[in-house]
N, C-alpha and C positions, 0 to 999 in steps of 0.2 A: 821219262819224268812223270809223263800223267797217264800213264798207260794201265789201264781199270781202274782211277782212281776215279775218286767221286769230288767234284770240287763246286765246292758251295760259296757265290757274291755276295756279299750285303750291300744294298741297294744295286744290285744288278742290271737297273734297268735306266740307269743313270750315264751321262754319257764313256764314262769310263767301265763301270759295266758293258755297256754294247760293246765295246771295241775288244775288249778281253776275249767277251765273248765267242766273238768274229773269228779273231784270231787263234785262239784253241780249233772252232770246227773248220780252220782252213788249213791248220799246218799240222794239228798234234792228235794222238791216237788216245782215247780218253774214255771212261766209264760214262758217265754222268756228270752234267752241269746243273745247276739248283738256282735259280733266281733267286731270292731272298730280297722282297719288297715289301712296302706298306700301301703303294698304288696300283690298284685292281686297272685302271683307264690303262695305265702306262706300259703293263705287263700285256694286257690286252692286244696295244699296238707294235711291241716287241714281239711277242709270238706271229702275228701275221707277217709283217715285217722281216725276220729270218726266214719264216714258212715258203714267201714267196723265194728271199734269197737263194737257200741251203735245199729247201723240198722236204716233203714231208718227213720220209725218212731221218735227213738229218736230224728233225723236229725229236723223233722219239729217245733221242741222248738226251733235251731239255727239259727239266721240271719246273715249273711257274709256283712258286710258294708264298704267299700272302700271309706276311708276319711282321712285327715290329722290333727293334733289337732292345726297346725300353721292357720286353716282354719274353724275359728268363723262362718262361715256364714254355715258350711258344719254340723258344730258340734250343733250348733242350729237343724238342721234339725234329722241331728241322736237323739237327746236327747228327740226329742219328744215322749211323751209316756214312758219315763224313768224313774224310780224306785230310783236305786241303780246305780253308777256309782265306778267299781274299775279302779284307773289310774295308768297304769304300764308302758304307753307310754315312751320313753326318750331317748337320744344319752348319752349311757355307758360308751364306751369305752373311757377313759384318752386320749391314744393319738392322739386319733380320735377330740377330742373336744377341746384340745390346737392346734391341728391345723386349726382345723375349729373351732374359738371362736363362731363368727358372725351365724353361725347356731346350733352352742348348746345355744346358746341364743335364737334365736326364737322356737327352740324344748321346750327346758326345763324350760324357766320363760314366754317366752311368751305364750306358748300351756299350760300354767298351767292357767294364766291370761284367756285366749279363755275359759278352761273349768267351771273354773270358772265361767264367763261370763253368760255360756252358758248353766250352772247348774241353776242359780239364775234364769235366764228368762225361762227354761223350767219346775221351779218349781220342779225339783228331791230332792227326798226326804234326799238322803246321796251319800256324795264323800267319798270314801277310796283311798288317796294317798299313792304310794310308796314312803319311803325315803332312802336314805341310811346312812351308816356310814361315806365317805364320805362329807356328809354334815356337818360331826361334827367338827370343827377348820378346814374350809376347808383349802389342800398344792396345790390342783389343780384346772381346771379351771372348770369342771365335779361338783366337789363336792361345787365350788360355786356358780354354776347354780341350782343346787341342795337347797341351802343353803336358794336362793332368792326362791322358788320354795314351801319350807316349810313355810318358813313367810306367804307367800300369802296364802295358804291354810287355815294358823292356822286364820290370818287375815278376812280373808273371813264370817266369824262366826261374826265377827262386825256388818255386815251392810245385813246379810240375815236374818235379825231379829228373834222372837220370836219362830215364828213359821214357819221360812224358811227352806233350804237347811242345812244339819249339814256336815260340813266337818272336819274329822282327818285324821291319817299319821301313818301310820305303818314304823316300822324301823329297817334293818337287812343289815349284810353286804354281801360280794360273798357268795354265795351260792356254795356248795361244789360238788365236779363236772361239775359247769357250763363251758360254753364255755373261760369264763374270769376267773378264779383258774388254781391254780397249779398242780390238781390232772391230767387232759387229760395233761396237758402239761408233765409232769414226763411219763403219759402211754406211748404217742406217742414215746419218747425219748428211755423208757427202750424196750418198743416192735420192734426199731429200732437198739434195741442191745449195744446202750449206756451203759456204765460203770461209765460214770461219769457225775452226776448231777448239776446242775447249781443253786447255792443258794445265791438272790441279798444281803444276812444278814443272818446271824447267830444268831439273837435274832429274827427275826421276829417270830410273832405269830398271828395266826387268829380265829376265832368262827369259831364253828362246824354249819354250818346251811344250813337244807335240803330244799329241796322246798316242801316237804310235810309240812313240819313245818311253810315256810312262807304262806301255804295258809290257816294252822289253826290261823294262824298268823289274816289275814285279817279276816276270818269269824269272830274270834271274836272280832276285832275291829269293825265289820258292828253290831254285837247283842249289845255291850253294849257301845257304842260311845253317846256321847251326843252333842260333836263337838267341835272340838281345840285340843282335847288333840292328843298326841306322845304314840303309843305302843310299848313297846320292849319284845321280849324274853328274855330271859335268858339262857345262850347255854353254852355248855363246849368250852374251848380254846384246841388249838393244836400249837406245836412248827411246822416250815414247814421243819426245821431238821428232826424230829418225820415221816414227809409224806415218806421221803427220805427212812429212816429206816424202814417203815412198806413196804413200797411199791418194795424197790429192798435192802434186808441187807445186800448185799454184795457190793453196788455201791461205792463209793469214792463220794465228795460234792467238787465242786468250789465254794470259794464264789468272785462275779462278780459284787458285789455293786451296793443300791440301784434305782431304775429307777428314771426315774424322775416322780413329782409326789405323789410317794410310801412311805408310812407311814409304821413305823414297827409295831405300834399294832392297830389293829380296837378299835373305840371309838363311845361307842355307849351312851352316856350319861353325858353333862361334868360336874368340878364340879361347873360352876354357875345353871344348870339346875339342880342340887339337890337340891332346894332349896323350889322348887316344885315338886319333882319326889316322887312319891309312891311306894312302895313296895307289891306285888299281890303276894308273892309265888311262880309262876311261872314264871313272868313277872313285868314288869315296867309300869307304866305310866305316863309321863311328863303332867302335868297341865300347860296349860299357863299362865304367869304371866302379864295380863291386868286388867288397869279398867273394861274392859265389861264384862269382865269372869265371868261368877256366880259362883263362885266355891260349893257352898254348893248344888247348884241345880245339879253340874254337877260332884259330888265326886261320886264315887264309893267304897259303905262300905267295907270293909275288908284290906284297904291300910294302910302300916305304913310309915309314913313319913322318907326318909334316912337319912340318916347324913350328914350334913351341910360340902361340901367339896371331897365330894364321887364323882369319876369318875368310871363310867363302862366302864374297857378296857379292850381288848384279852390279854394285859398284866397283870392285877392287876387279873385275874378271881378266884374265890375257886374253880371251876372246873378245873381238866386237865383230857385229854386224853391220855391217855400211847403209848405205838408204838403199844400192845396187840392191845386194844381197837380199835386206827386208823384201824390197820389190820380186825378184825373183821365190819366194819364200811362200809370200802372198799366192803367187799365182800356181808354185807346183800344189802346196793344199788346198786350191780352190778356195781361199779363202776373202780374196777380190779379184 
C-alpha cells in the first residue's frame, strides 16, 4: 500500500500525527514521510523524540517541513513529489474558534480549499481528510467550519476527473484521553484531591475511540477509498457518569450545565445520510449522493444498505461500556 510512496501529514506533529507516524515506521515499507507543520518547537521535539525511538537511520525516511495550509503557494511546493496526503491540520478547540471565527475560517475551509488546490496541480494521488462529529448538524462554529470543509473535500472528486486526485474523509469524535476529553480533566482534578466531580449533564454520552483506532481508521480509508466516500467506525458509547464512577467511586458529581457549544451525544451519521450509508461490520461508509458519483464503480461489496432514517449516535449505540469495562480501558492505555 505504501511501498515507495511518499506520504505527506498536515499538522503532523499533532497527536494523531505522531501516532500514524509510529505506526507506518513500525509496520509498513514506505518512501518517505513529510511532516507538514506550522511549529518549528514542536517539529523540533518530534525529531528528537523518534531519533531516540527508531535511530537515526530510521530518521532519514523523515522530512520536517515548516508550512502553513492558509499558504497555497507554500503547499504547492511541499506536495511536490507527493503520493498520499493525510490532512489532520485544523483549529480544534470550540472556544478557541467562536472567538476567533475569522481565523478558523481561513484554517479549516480555506486551508482545505489551498489543499485541495494544491493536491489537484501537484497531481497526488489520494487525500484522507480528518472529520469530525462535530461536523454532524453542526451547534458551533468549529463544527461548521468543519461541515464546509467535508463538502469541499467530497466535492473535489467532481472536477479531479477520471483519473485525477481521489479524495475522502474519515470520521471520529474526541478521542479518549486527548488533551480536549474528559478523562485528563477528571485526572488532574482527582490527583489534586478533589472529591467532587463536575458533570455539564447527566445524560451526556460519548464514543470510546482511541487513537490507535483512528489511525487504522485512516489506513484503511487510504487502501480501499475510491474518492468521496465518509468512513466511520463503529465504537462502543460511555455515559460520562460511568468516567466518574470508574475513575474515582467514592467522588460525589456536580452537575454545572451544558457549555456552550456542547452537544449531549456524538453523531456520527445522520438520518438523511442513511440514505446512502452502508453497513461493513465493523464500520460505515457514507456514499455521496451526486450526479457525478459512480456509485457502482465506487461500491464496496459486502455493504448492506441501513435503514432509511438510522442515526448513529453515542446515544442511540447497541454498544455500552460498564464502569468495569471503563475501569479496565483506563488502565490497558495508561490512561489512570
Amino acid at each position: 500500500m505504501f511501498r515507495d510512496k511518499t506520504i505527506l501529514i498536515t499538522g503532523g506533529t499533532g497527536s494523531f500525527g505522531k501516532q500514524f507516524t509510529g505506526e507506518l515506521l513500525d509496520k509498513y515499507d514506505f518512501g518517505k514521510i513529510i511532516i507538514l507543520s506550522r511549529d518549528e518547537f514542536k517539529q523540533d521535539l518530534m525529531k528528537k523524540e523518534f531519533t531516540i525511538k527508531y535511530g537515526a537511520e530510521a530518521m532519514k525516511k523523515l522530512r520536517f517541513f515548516i508550512g502553513d495550509i492558509r499558504d497555497k503557494d507554500r503547499l504547492r511546493r511541499a506536495f511536490h513529489g507527493v503520493d498520499i496526503i493525510i490532512h489532520a491540520a485544523a483549529m480544534k478547540q470550540v472556544p478557541a474558534c467562536e472567538y476567533n471565527p475569522t481565523e478558523a475560517i481561513k484554517t479549516n475551509i480555506d486551508g482545505a480549499m489551498n489543499i485541495i488546490d494544491a493536491a489537484l496541480d501537484a497531481g497526488v494521488e489520494k487525500v484522507v481528510a480528518l472529520s469530525t462529529d462535530k461536523a454532524v448538524n453542526p451547534i458551533n462554529l468549529y463544527g461548521g467550519t468543519k461541515l464546509v470543509s467535508d463538502k469541499l473535500f467530497v466535492s473535489a472528486n467532481a472536477y479531479s476527473g477520471t483519473y485525477g486526485t481521489k479524495f475522502s474523509l474519515v470520521r471520529y469524535g474526541n478521542v479518549s484521553g486527548s488533551r480536549g476529553s474528559v478523562i485528563p480533566f477528571f485526572r488532574d482534578l482527582i490527583e489534586k484531591g478533589q472529591t467532587e466531580l463536575p458533570i455539564t449533564d447527566e445524560r451526556m454520552t460519548r464514543f470510546w475511540m482511541t487513537l490507535d483506532k483512528a489511525v487504522r481508521l485512516v489506513l484503511m480509508a487510504v487502501e480501499k477509498m475510491s474518492g468521496g466516500e465518509t468512513f466511520v467506525y463503529k465504537n462502543p458509547s460511555y455515559r460520562v457518569t460511568d468516567i466518574c464512577k470508574a475513575m474515582a467511586p467514592d467522588s460525589t458529581m456536580k452537575i454545572i450545565g451544558i457549555r456552550e457549544g456542547e452537544k449531549i451525544h456524538e453523531v456520527m451519521i445522520t438520518k438523511d445520510d442513511s440514505r446512502t450509508t452502508y453497513d461493513y461490520g465493523d464500520y460505515y461508509i457514507i456514499y455521496p449522493n451526486f450526479e457525478w458519483f459512480d456509485f457502482k464503480k465506487s461500491f464496496k461489496e459486502g455493504g448492506k444498505l441501513i435503514e432509511d432514517g438510522f442515526e448513529y449516535s453515542s446515544g442511540n449505540n447497541t454498544q455500552w461500556l460498564s464502569v468495569e469495562d471503563i475501569r479496565k480501558l483506563l488502565k490497558e492505555y495508561n490512561l489512570f
